[in-house]
C-alpha positions in Angstrom: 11.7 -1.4 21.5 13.9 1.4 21.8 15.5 3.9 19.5 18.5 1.2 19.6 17.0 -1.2 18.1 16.4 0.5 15.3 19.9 -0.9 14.6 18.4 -3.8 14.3 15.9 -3.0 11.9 18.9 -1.7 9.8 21.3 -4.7 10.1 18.0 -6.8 8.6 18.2 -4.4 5.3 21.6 -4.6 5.4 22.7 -8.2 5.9 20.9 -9.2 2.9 22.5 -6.3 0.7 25.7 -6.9 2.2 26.3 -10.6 1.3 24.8 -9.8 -2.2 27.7 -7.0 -2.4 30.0 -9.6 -0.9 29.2 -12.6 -3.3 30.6 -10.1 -6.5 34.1 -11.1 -4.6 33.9 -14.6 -4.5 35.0 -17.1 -7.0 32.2 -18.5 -8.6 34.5 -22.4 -8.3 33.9 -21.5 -4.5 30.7 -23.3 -3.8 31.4 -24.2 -0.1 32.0 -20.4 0.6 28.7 -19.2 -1.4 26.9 -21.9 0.9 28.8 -20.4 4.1 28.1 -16.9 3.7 24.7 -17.6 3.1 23.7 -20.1 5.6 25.7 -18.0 8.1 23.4 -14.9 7.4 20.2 -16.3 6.7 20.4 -17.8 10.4 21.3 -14.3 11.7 18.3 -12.6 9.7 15.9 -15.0 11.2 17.7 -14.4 14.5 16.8 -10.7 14.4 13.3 -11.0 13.6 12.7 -13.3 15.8 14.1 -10.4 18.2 12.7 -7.6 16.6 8.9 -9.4 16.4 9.6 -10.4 20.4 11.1 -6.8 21.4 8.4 -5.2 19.5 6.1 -3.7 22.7 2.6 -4.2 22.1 1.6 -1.8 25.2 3.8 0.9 23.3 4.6 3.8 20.9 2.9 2.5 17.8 6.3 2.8 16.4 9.1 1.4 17.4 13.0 1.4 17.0 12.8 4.4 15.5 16.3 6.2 13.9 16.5 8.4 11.4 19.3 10.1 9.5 18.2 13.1 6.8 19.6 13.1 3.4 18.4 15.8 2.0 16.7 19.0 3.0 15.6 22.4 2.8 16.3 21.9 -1.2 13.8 22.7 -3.7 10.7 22.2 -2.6 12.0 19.9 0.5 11.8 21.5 3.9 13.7 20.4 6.7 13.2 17.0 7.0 13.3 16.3 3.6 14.1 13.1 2.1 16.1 10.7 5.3 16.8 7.2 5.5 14.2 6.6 8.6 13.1 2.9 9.9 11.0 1.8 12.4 8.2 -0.6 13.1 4.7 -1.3 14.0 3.1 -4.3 15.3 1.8 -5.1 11.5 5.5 -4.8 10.1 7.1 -6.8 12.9 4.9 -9.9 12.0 6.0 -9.4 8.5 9.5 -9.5 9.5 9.1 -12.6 11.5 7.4 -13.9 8.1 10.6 -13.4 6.3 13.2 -14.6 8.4 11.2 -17.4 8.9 10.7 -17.9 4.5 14.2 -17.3 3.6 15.7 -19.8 5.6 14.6 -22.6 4.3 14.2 -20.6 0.4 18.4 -20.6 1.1 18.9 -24.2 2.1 17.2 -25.4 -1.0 18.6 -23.0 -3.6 22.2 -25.0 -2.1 21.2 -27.8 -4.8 21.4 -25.2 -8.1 24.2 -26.0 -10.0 24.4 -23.3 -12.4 25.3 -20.1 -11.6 24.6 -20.6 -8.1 26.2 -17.3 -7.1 24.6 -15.2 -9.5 21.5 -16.8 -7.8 22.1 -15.6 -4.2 23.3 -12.7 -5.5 19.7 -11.7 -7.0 17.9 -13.5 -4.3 19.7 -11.5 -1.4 18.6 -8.2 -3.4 15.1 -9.4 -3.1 15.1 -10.2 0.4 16.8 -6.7 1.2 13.9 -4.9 -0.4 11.7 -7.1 1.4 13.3 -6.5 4.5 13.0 -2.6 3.7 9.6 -2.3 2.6 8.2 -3.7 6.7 10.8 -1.4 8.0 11.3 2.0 6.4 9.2 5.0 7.2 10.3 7.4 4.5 8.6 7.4 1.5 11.1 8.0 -1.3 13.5 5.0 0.3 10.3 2.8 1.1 9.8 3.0 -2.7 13.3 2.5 -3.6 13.4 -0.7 -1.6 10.0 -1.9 -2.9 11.2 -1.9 -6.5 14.2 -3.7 -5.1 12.3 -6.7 -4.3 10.8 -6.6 -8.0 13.8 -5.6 -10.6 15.5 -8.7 -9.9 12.5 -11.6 -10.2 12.9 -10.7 -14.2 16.3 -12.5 -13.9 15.6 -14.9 -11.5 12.5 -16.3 -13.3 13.7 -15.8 -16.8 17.5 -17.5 -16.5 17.1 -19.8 -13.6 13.1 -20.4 -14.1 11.2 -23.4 -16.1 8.2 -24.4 -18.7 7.4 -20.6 -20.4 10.2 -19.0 -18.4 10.5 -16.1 -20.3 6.7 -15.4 -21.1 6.2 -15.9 -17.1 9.0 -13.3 -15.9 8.1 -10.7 -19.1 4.4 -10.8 -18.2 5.4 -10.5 -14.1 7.3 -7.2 -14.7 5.4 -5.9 -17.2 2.7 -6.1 -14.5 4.7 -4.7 -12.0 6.1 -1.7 -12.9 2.8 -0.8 -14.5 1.4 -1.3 -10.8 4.5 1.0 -9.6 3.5 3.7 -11.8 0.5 4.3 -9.4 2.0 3.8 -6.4 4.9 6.5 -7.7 2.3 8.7 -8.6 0.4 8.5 -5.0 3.4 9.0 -3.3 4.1 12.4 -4.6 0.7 13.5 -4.5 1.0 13.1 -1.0 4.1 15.3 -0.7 2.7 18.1 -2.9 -0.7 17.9 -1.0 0.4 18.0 2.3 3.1 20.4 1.7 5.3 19.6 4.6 8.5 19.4 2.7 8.8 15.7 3.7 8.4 12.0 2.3 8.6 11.3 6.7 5.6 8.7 6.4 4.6 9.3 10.3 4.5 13.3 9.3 2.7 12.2 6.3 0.2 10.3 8.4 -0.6 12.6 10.8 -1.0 15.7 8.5 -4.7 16.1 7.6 -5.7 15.6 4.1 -8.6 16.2 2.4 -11.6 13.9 2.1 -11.9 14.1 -2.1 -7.9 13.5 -2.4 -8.2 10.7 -0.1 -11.4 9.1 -2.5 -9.1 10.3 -5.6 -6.2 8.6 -5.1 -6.6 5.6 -2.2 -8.2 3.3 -4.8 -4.6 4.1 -7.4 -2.8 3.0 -4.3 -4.5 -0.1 -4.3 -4.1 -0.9 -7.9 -0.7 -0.4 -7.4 0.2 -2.5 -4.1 -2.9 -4.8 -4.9 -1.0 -6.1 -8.2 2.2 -7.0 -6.3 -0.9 -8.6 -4.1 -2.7 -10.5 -6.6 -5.6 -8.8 -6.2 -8.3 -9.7 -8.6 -8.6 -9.2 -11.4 -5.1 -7.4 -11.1 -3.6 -10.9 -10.3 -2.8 -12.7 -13.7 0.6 -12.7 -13.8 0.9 -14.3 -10.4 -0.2 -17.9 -11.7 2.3 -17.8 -14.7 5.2 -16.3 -11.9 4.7 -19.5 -9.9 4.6 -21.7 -12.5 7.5 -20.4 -14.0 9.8 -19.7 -11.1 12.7 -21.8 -9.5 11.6 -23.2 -6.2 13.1 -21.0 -3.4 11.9 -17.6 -6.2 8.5 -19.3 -6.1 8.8 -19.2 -1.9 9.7 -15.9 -1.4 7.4 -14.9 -4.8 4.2 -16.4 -3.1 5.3 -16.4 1.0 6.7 -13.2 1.2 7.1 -10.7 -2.2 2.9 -10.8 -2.7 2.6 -9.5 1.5 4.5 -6.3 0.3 1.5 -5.8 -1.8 -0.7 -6.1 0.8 1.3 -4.3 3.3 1.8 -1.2 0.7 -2.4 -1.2 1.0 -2.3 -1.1 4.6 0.7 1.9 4.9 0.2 4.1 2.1 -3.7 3.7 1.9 -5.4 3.0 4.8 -2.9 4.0 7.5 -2.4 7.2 5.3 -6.2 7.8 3.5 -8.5 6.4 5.9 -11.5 8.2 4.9 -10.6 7.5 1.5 -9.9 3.8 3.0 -13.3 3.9 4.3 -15.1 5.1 1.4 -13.7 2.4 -0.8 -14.1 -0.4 1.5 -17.0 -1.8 0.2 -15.3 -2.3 -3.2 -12.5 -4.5 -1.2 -15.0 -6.2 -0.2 -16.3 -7.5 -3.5 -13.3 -7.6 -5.0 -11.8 -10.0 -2.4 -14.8 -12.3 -2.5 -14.4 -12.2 -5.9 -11.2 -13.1 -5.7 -11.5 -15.9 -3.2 -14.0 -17.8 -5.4 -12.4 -17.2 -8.7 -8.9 -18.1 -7.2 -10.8 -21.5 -5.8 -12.4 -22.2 -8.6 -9.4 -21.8 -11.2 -7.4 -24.0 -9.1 -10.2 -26.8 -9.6 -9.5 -27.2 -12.8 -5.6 -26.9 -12.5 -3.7 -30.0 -12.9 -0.6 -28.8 -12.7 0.8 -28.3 -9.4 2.5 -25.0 -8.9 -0.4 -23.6 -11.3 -2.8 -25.0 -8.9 -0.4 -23.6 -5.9 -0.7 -20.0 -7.8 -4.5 -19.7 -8.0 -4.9 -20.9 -4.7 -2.8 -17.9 -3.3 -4.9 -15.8 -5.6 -7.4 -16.9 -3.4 -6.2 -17.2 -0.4 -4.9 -13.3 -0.8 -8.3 -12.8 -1.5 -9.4 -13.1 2.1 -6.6 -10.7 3.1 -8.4 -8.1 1.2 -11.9 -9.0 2.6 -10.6 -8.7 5.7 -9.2 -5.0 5.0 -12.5 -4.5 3.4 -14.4 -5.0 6.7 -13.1 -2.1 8.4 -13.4 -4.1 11.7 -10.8 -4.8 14.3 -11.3 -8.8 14.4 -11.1 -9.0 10.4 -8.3 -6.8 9.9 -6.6 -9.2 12.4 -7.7 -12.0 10.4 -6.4 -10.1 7.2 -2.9 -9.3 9.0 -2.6 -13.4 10.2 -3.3 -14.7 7.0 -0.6 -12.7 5.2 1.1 -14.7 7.7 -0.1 -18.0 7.5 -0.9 -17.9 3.7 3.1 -16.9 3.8 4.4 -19.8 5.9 1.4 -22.0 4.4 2.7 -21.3 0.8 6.3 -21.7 1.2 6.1 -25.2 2.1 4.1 -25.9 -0.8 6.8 -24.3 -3.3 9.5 -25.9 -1.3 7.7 -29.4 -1.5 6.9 -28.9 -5.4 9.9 -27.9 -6.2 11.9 -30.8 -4.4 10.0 -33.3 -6.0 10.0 -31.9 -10.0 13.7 -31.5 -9.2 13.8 -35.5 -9.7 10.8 -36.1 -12.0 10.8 -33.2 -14.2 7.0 -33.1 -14.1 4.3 -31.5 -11.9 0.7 -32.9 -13.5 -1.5 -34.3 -10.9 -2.7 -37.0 -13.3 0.4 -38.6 -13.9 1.1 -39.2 -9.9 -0.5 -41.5 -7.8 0.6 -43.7 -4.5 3.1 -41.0 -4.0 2.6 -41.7 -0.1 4.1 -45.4 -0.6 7.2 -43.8 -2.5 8.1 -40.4 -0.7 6.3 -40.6 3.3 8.4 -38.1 4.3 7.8 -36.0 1.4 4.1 -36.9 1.7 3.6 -35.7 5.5 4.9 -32.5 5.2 2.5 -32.0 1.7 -0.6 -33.1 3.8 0.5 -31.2 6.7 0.4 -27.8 4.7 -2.5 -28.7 3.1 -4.4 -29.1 6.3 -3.0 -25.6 7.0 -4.5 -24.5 4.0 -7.9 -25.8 4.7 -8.4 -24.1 7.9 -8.0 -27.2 10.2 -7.5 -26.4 13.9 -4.9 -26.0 15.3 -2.8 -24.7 12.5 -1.9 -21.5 11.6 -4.8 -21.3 8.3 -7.6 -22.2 10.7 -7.0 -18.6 13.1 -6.8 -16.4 10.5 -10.0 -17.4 8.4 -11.9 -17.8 11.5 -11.1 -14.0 12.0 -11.9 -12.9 8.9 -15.3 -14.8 8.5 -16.2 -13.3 11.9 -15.3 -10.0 11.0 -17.3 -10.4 7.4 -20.6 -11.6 8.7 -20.4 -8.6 11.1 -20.2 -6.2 8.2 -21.6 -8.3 5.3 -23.2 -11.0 6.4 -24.0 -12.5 3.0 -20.3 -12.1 2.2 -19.5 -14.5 4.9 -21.5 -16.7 3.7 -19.7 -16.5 0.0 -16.1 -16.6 1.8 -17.1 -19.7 3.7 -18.0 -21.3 0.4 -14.6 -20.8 -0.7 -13.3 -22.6 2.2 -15.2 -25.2 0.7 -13.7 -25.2 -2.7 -10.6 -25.2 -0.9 -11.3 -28.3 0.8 -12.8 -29.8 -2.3 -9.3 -29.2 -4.5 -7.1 -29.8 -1.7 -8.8 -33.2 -0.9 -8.5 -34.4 -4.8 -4.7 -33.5 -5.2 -3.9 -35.8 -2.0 -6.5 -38.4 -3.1 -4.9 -38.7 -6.6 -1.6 -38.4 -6.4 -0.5 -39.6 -2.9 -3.0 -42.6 -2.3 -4.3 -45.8 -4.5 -1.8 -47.9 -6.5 1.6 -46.5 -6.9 2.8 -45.6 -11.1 5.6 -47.4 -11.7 6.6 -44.4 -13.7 8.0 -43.0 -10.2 10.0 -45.8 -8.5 12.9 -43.9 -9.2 11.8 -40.7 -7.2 13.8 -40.5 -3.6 13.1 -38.6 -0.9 13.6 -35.4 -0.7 16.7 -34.3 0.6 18.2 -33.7 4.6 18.6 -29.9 3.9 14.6 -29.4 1.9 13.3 -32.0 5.1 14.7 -29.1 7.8 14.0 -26.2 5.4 10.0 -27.8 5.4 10.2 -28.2 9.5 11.0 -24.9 10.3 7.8 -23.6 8.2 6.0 -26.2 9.7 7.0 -25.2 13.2 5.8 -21.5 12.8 2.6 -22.9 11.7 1.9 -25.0 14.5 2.8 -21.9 16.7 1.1 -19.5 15.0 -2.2 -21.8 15.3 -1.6 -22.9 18.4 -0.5 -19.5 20.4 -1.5 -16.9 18.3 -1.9 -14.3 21.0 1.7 -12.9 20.6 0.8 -11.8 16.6 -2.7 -10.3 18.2 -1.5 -8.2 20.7 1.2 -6.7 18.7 -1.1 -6.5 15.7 -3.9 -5.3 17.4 -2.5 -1.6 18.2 -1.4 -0.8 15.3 -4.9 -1.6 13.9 -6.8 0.6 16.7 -5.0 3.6 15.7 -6.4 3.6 12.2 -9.5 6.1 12.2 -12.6 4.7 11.3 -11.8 1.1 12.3 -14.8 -0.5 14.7 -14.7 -3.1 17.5 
């Protein structure tokens, strides 16, 4: 990529900002425009990150498409380049931008059905997807923040308006959370400036200015309580299940497929990219705290029997293995821990989207009130057992690469580890197994026979997430390579 595509970069904040400033103009009577305006640019953001993830040259500056404008400098106790309004990627960021192009396609087509407000909807939703878009991309620290708490202010709204069951308990408890988890980050960030005394938030200056060892072990495990609650990092991750649960169904996608990688992403940046001796030091309590999680997130989800409350532990889980993966501090599990952010994202989506499109017509999401739901909805059905063969780790699909990197990388560090993340696997399995063999096979409840299929728009909205996970387990070696670099370059990280 050159520094010219770092227009790019900006049109994929922008867009997203720009049709949420746009929407405040149109009538809300105007359906067919809202649904225009928005189909039109969720194509084009999927476009460009399918351009920027393609573009992105793994044999490279670590870097990319950088461009920078300063806003403010040599003022105060800012030198000269101060506070600008810099983006640029790496081979970690550009996957996560081809994660949400991919996501918020199909989260748009299905949020076409709301009937109330649906405006007001996109309106929020596009503000969410701009942070998003600015958290993988900027490389300032005061604007990386500003766009990080972006993507959180408006999932209050979302969840508590538009949401369902304890609405309002779920979207209190999900900010509450938050913004206690963006104290610490805010509070990292400027030790940082005031440490390294550069005068800059510039995070490349930033990460190449040497810091002290005792800072570093001070302050990397604040950043992780802070990005690792947007993560669902255990035992940070309580809100997460309620979120789910709570949230409308394209909210819940980009909640679970995209929002909780910011999280992750935030650990990767601001604490190991930035603190790597601090990284390293605390690497062993990753470690425990993502097995930890992993089981607990399993084992929850066992006894769940509703759906999307079964959905949210098992991402609890699932981001669990991200974390073990970081906690490694070896190339092939921080691989696995980048392609599960991915596949977990892709993975999780469909599940939301597939949920959501069926309590749309029954109003009801306990597993023990379904059964035969194969007979009823096939189409529905396939794409459910498709993403939970993703979810499993079968072959071939995108779950399958990334575990298979992380257990590697585990039993090379802590074998005994690997051994306790394989047995989540199994719990996985064991959970995923019972929801399909209760509720889609055996004799059909009458109850149901009113239940259709779900609709044209969710059916292509549930391909296109199934697509990406086929070619992310089938051809992975375009998210290696570009991930790969990016990784090397982190101090302290082993073969």
């Amino acid at each position: 990529m050159t520094a010219a595509d770092g227009y790019v970069l900006i049109a994929l904040c922008l867009i997203p900002l720009g049709v949420s400033m746009l929407l405040f103009l149109v009538p809300t009577s105007q359906r067919s425009s809202v649904i225009a305006l928005t189909g039109i640019s969720s194509l084009a953001m999927l476009a460009l990150s399918l351009y920027v993830f393609f573009k992105y040259a793994f044999n490279g500056e670590q870097f990319q498409g950088v461009l920078a404008w300063t806003w403010m400098q040599n003022v105060g106790l800012l030198g000269e380049k101060g506070i600008q309004f810099k983006v640029g990627v790496d081979g970690i960021g550009a996957s996560l931008v081809l994660l949400t192009g991919v996501v918020i396609v199909p989260a748009t087509w299905v949020t076409w059905k709301i009937q109330d407000r649906m405006k007001d909807y996109f309106i929020l939703l596009y503000l969410v997807t701009a942070g998003v878009y600015g958290a993988f991309v900027i490389l300032d620290l005061f604007f990386w923040f500003l766009f990080y708490e972006m993507a959180l202010m408006p999932m209050y709204l979302l969840i508590g308006v538009w949401g369902s069951t304890r609405k309002e308990y779920g979207a209190m408890k999900l900010m509450m959370m938050l913004l206690a988890g963006s104290i610490f980050i805010f509070t990292v960030i400027f030790a940082l400036f005031t440490h390294v005394g550069a005068g800059t938030f510039d995070m490349v200056t930033l990460l190449n200015a040497p810091k002290d060892a005792g800072f570093q072990k001070i302050f990397f495990p604040l950043l992780v309580i802070g990005c690792g609650t947007l993560g669902a990092m255990f035992p940070f991750h309580s809100w997460s299940p309620d979120g789910h649960a709570a949230a409308p169904t394209s909210v819940s996608m980009l909640h679970a497929g995209v929002l909780m990688k910011v999280g992750a992403f935030g650990v990767v940046r601001l604490g190991f990219q930035m603190m790597p001796e601090g990284g390293a030091f605390w690497a062993p309590a990753l470690i425990v705290l993502g097995a930890g999680a992993g089981l607990y997130g399993a084992i929850s989800a066992l006894r769940q029997t509703d759906m999307k409350l079964l959905m949210g532990f098992s991402s609890v889980s699932h981001m669990g293995y991200v974390f073990l993966g970081l906690g490694t501090f070896n190339a092939i599990g921080w691989s696995g821990a980048v392609l599960q952010m991915t596949a977990h994202g892709w993975m999780t989506a469909l599940f939301f989207l597939l949920i959501g499109g069926m309590y749309d017509q029954s109003h009801n999401r306990d597993i023990p009130n379904f059964s035969g739901m194969a007979k009823q909805m096939p189409i529905w059905s396939i794409f459910f057992i498709f993403a939970s063969m993703a979810s499993l780790g079968l072959p071939g699909l995108s779950g399958f690469i990334a575990e298979l990197h992380i257990f590697i990388g585990t039993f090379r560090s802590y074998p005994i580890v690997g051994g306790l993340a394989v047995l989540t696997a199994a719990i996985t399995t064991t959970y995923l197994i019972r929801i399909l063999a209760q509720a889609f096979f055996g004799e059909m409840n009458p109850r149901w026979a009113h239940l259709q299929e779900i609709t044209w728009m969710e059916r292509a909205g549930a391909l296109v997430l199934a697509i990406a996970m086929l070619a992310l387990g089938l051809w992975p070696s375009p998210w290696i390579q570009r991930i790969a670099p990016s990784i090397i370059n982190i101090p302290g990280i082993t073969l």
